[in-house]
MIPASE-605369 format. One line per field, with one value per residue: residue number from 1; y, x, z of N, C-alpha, C in turn. Coordinates in steps of 0.02 Angstrom, whole numbers, plus 50000, padded with zeros to 5 digits. Example, Ala and Ser with C-alpha at 12.3 -4.5 7.8 and 13.67 -1.06 7.14 Angstrom:
2
seq	[1|2]
n.py	[49716|49888]
n.px	[50660|50642]
n.pz	[50390|50354]
ca.py	[49775|49947]
ca.px	[50615|50684]
ca.pz	[50390|50357]
c.py	[49835|50002]
c.px	[50660|50645]
c.pz	[50390|50394]
END
This chain:
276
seq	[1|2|3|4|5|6|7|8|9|10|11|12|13|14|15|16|17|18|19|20|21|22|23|24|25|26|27|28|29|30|31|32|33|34|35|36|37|38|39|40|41|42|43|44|45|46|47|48|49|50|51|52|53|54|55|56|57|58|59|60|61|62|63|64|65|66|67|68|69|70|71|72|73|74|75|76|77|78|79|80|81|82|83|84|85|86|87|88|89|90|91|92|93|94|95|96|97|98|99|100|101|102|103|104|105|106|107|108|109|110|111|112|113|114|115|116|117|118|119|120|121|122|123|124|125|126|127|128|129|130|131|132|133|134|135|136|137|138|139|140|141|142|143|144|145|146|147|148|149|150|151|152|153|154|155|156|157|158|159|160|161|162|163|164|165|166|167|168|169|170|171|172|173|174|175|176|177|178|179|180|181|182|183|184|185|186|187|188|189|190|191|192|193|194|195|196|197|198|199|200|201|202|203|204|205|206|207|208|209|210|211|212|213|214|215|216|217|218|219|220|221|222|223|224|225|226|227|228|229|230|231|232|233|234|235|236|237|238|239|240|241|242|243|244|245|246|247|248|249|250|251|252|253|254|255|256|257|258|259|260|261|262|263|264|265|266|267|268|269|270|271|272|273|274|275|276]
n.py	[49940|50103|50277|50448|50433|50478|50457|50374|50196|50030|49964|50065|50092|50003|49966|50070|50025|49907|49770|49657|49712|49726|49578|49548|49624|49589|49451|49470|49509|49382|49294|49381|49380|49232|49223|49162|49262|49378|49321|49300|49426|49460|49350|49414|49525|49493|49434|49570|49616|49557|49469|49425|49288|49341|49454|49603|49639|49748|49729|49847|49900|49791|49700|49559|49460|49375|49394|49438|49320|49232|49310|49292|49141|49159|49237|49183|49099|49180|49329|49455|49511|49636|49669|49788|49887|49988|49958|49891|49799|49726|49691|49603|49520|49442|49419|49298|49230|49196|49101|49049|49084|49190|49346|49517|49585|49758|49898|50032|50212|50216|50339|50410|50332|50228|50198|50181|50262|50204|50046|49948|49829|49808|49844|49806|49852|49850|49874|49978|50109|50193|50206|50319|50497|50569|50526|50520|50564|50461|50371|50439|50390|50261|50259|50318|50228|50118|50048|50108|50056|49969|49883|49926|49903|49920|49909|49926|49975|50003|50068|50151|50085|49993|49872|49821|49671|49597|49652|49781|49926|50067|50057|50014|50136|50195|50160|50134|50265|50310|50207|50263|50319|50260|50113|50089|50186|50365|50382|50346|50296|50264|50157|50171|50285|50258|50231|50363|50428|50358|50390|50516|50540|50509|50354|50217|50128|50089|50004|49969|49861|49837|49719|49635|49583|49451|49412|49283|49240|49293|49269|49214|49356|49459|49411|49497|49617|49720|49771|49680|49576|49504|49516|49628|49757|49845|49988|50025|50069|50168|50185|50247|50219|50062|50032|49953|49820|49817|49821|49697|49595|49576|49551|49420|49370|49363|49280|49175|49168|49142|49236|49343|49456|49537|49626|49708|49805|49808|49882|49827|49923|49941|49987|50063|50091|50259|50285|50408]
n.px	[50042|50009|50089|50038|49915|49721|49634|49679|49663|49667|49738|49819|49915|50021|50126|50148|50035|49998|50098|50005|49877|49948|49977|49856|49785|49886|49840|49711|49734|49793|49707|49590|49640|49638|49497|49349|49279|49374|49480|49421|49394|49546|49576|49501|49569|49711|49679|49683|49814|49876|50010|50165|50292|50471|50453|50480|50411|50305|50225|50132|50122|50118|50070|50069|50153|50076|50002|50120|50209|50099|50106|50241|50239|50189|50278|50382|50566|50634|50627|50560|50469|50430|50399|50342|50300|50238|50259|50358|50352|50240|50334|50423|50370|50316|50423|50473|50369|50408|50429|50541|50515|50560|50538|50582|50577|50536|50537|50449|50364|50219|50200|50340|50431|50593|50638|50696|50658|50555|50573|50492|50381|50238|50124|50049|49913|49836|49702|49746|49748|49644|49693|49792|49833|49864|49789|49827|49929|50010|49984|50042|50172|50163|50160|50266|50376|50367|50387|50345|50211|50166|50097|49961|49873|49732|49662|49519|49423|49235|49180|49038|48973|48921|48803|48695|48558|48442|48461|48413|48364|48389|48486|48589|48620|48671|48780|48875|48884|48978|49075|49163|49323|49338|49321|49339|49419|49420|49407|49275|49247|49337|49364|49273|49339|49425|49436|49412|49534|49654|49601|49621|49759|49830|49822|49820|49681|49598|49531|49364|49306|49195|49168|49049|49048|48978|48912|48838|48836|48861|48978|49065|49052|49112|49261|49302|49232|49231|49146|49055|49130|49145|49269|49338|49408|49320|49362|49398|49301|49207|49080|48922|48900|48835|48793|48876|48866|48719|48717|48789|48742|48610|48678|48707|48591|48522|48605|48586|48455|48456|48426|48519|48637|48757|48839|48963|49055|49201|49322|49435|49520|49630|49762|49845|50029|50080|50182|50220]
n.pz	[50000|49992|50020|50070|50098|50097|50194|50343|50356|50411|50291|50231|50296|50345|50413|50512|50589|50756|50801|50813|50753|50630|50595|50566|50473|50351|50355|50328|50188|50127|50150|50069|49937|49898|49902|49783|49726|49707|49619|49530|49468|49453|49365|49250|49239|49204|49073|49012|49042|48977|48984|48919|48898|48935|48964|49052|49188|49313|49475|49544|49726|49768|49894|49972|49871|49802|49661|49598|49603|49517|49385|49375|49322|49194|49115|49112|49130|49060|49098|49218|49367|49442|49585|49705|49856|49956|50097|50232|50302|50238|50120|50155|50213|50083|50054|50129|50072|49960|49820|49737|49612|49471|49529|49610|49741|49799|49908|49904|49860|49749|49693|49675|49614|49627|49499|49329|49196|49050|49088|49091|49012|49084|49187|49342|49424|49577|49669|49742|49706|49753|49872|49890|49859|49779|49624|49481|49478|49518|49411|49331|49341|49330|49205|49150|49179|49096|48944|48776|48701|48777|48912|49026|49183|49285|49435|49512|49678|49656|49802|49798|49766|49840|49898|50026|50054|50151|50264|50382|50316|50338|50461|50409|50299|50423|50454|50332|50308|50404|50386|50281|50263|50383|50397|50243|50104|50093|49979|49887|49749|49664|49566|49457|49405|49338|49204|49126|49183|49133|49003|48979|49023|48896|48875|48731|48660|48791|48885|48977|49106|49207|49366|49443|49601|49697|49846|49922|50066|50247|50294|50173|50123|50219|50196|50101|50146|50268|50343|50382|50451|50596|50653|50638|50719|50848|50869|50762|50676|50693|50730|50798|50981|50988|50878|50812|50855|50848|50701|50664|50713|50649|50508|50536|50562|50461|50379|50434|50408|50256|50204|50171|50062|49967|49866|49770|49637|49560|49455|49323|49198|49069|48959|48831|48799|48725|48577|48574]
ca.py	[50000|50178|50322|50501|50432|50532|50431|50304|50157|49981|49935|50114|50114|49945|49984|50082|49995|49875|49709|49616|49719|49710|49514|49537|49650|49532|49381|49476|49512|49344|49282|49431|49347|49150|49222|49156|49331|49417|49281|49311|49487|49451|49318|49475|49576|49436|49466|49611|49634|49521|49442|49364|49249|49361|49506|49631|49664|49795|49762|49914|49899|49706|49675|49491|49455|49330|49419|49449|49257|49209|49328|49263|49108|49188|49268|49113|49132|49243|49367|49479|49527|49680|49675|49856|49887|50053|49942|49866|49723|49676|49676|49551|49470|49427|49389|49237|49185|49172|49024|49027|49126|49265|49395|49533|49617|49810|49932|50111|50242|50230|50404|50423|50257|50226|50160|50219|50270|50142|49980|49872|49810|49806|49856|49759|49895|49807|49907|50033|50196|50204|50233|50372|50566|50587|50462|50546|50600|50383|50350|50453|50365|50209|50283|50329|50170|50085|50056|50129|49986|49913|49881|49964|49875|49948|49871|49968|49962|50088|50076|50177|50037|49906|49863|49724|49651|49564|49700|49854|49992|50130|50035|49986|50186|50238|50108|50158|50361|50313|50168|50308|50331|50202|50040|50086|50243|50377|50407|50285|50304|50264|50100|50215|50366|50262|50245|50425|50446|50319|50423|50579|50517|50465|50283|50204|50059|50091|49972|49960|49803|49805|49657|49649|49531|49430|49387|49256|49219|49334|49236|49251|49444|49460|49412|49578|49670|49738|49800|49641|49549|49547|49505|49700|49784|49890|50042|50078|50051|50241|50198|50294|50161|50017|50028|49890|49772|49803|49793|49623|49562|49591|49511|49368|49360|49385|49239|49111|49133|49128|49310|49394|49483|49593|49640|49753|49816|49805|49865|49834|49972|49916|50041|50042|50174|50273|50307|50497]
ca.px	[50000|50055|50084|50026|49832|49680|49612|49720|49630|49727|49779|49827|49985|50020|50188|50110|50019|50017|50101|49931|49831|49972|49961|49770|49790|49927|49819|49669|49767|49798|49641|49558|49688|49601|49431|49325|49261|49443|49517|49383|49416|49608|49568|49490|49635|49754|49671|49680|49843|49916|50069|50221|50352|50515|50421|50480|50339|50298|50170|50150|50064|50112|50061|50116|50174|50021|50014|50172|50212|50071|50144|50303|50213|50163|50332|50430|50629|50675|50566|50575|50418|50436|50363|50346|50266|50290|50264|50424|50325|50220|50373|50462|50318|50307|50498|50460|50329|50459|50454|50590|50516|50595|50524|50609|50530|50569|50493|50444|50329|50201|50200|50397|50459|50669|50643|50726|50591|50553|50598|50439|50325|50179|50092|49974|49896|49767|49667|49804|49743|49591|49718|49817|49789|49853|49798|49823|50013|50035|49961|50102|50239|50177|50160|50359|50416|50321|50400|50298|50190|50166|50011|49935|49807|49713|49622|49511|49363|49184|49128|48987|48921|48913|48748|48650|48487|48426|48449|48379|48410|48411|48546|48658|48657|48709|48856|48911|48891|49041|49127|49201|49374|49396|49341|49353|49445|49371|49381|49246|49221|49419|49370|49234|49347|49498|49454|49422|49611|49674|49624|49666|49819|49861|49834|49791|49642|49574|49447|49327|49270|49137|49165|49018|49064|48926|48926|48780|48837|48918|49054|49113|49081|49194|49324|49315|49191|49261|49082|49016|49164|49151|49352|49381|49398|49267|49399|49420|49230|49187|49008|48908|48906|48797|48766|48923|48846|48667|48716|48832|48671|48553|48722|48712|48523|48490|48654|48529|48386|48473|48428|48610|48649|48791|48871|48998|49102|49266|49339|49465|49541|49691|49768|49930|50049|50088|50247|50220]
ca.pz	[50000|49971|50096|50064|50093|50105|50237|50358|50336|50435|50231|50219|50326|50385|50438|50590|50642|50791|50766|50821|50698|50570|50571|50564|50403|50330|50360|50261|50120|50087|50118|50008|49872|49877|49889|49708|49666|49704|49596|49456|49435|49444|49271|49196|49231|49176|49005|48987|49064|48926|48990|48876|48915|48920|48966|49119|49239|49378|49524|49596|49774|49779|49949|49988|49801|49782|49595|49549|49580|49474|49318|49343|49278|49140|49069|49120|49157|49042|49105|49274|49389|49519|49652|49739|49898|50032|50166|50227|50348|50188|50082|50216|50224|50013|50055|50150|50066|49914|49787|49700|49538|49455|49572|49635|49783|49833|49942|49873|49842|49687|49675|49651|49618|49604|49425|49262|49115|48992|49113|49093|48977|49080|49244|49373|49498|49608|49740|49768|49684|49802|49935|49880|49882|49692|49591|49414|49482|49526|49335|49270|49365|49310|49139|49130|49200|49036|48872|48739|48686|48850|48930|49095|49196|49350|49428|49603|49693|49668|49859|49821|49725|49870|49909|50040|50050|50200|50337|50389|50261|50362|50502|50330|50281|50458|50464|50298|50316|50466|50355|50249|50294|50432|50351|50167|50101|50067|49882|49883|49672|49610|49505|49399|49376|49310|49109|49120|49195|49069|48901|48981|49010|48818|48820|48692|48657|48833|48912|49051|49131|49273|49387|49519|49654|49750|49925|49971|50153|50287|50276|50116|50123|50281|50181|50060|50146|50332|50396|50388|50476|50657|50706|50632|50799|50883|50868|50680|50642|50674|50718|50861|51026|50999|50797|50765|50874|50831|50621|50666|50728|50596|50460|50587|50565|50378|50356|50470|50379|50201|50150|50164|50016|49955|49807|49745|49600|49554|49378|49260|49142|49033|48918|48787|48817|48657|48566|48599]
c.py	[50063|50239|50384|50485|50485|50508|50364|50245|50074|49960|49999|50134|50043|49947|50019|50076|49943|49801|49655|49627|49727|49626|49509|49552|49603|49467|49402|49482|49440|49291|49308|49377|49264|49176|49205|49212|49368|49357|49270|49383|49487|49417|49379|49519|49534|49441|49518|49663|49623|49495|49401|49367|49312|49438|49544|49684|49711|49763|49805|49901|49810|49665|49597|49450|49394|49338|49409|49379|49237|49247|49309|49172|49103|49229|49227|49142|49174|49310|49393|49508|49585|49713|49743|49866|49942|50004|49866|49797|49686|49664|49609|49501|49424|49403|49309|49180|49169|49104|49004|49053|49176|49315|49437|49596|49692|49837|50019|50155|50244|50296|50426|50362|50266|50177|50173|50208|50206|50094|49940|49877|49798|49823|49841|49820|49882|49843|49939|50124|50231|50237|50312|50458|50591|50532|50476|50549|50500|50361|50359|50411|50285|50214|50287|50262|50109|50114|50069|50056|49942|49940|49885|49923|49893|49908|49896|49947|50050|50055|50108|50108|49978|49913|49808|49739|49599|49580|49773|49912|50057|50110|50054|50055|50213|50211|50128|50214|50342|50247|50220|50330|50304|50127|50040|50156|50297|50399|50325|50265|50297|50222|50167|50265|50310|50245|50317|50445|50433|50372|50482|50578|50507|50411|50290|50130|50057|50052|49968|49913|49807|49731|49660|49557|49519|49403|49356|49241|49275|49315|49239|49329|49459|49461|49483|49644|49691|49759|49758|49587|49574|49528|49580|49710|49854|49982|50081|50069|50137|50288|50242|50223|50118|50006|49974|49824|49758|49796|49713|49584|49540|49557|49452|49333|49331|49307|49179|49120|49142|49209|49345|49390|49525|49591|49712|49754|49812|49825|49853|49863|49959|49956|50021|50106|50187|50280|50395|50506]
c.px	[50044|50049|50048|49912|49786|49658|49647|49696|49677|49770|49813|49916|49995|50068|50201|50067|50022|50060|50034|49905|49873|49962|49882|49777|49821|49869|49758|49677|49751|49734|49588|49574|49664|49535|49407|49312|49307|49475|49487|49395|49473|49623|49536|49542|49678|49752|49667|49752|49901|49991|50094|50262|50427|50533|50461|50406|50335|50225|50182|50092|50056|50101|50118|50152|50135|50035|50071|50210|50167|50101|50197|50289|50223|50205|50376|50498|50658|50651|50568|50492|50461|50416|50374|50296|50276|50295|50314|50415|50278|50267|50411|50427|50342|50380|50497|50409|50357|50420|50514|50583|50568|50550|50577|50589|50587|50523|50493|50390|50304|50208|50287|50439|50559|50669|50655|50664|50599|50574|50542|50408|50253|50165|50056|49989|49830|49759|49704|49783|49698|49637|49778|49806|49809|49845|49834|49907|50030|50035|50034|50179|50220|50168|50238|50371|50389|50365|50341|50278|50158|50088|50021|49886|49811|49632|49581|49430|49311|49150|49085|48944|48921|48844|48717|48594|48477|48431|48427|48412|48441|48489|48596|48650|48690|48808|48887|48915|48963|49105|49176|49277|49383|49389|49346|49371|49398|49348|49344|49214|49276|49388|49312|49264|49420|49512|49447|49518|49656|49686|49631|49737|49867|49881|49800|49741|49630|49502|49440|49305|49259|49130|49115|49026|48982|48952|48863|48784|48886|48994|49103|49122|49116|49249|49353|49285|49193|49200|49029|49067|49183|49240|49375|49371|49372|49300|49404|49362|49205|49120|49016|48903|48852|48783|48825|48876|48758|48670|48746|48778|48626|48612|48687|48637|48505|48544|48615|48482|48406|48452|48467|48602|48704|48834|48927|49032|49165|49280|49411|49481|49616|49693|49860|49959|50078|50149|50267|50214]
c.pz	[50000|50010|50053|50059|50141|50169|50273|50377|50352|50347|50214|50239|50357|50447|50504|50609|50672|50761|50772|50747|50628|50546|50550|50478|50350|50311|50308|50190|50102|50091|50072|49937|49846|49870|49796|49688|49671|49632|49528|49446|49419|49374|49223|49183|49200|49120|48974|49015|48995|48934|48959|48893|48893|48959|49062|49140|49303|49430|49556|49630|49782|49839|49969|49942|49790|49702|49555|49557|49531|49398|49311|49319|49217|49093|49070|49119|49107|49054|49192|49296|49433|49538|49717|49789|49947|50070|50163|50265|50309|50144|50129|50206|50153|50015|50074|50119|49962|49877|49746|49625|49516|49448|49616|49685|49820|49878|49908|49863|49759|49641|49664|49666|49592|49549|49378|49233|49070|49015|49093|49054|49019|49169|49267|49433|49524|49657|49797|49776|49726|49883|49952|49855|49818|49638|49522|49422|49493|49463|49290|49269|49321|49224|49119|49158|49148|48978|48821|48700|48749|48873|49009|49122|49267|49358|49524|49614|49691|49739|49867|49777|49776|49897|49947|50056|50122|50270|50340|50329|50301|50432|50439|50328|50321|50467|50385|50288|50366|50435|50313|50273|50375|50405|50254|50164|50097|50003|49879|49809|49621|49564|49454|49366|49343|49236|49089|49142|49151|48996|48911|49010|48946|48814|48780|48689|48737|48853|48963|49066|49208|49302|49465|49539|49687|49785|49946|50034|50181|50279|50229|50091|50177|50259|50127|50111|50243|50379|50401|50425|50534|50690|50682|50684|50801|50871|50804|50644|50622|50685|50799|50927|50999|50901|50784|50798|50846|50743|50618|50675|50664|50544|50487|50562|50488|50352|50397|50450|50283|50172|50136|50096|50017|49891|49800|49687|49586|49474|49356|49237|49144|48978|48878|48792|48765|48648|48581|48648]
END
């Protein structure tokens, strides 16, 4: 994740915070990363990321290098992945959890990365840009660090588009009026604004792909969705006294009689960066 955020958010800064709630954070990451509807938007990006064997790769914002092992797959050994991360206890982390690919894990700022112009053929930025306070100034960096030709892929969340069914409406708007900048950032509209960034940017062949996620059981939304998962702690919720416990309830409720619902967005936008 990347520092200079609008809102500090536990994925926001990992690095300070606690070691408890850093292993907590840590441990969601990589469960976020097996979930089926994280792992179906990730095959959309995949295609539209276009990875070949030979190929040098950037993740920027590589958390535990889940990703940037799977592309080094996908360019095979002649072929370099790297793996960029600010935070120096998720970079450690993605250290250990090593395989032996050709991955090479740093730590750095998206927004002024230590990378010569024209190094990579291609860019994976997964649910980064949402956390940073210039996104358009991060675009460009990963724009210069792109050989002309090379392909861009972003890939964020629209949290105004999450939506559930099976509990009180009016509870669900007060818990998300106070989710805003402690359990989700608060540019809660990055995935929608980033094919607009894209072609004012000057890629080229720019697409959008809308990936809405479903969540039929609490359970599997817990694992994306932080205001429906009661091990977040009582502290970075934001609500007024008694509204976490009385919405956990009503999840709890709606997931025992089969009505839980939730959905959200996620997009896609993959772009070619021009010779000009």
């Amino acid at each position: 994740m990347e520092p200079a955020q609008k809102e500090r958010t536990p994925f926001a800064d990992i690095d300070g915070l606690t070691a408890q709630m850093s292993e907590i954070v840590l441990d969601a990451l990589t469960e976020m990363g097996r979930h089926s509807e994280i792992r179906r938007v990730r095959r959309v990006a995949f295609d539209k990321l276009r990875p070949a064997a030979g190929q040098c790769l950037l993740d920027a914002g590589s958390g535990a290098g889940d990703v940037a092992r799977l592309l080094a797959t996908e360019i095979g050994p002649r072929g370099e992945v790297i793996a960029l991360d600010h935070s120096a206890s998720v970079t450690a982390a993605a250290v250990r959890r090593h395989d032996g690919s050709n991955v090479r894990y740093v730590t750095g700022d998206i927004c002024r990365m230590d990378l010569p112009g024209d190094c990579v053929d291609g860019v994976w930025c997964e649910r980064v840009l949402q956390h940073v306070d210039d996104a358009d100034r991060a675009i460009a960096e990963l724009i210069r660090v792109t050989r002309p030709g090379g392909r861009i892929c972003l890939v964020d969340t629209d949290w105004a588009s999450l939506a559930f069914d099976g509990m009180p409406a009016g509870l669900g708007e007060v818990v998300m009026a106070h989710a805003r900048g402690h359990l989700t950032p608060r540019r809660f509209d990055m995935g929608r604004t980033l094919r607009r960034r894209l072609v004012a940017a000057g890629l080229s062949g720019v697409s959008a792909t809308p990936v809405t996620c479903f969540f039929a059981d609490p359970e599997s939304a817990a694992v994306v969705l932080p205001m429906v998962n009661p091990r977040v702690p009582e502290e970075t919720w934001g609500t007024p006294p008694g509204v976490r416990d009385e919405w956990l309830a009503c999840v709890e409720a709606a997931g025992a009689s089969g009505t839980f619902l939730a959905v959200l967005t996620i997009w896609v936008v993959a772009g070619t960066v021009t010779t000009g």
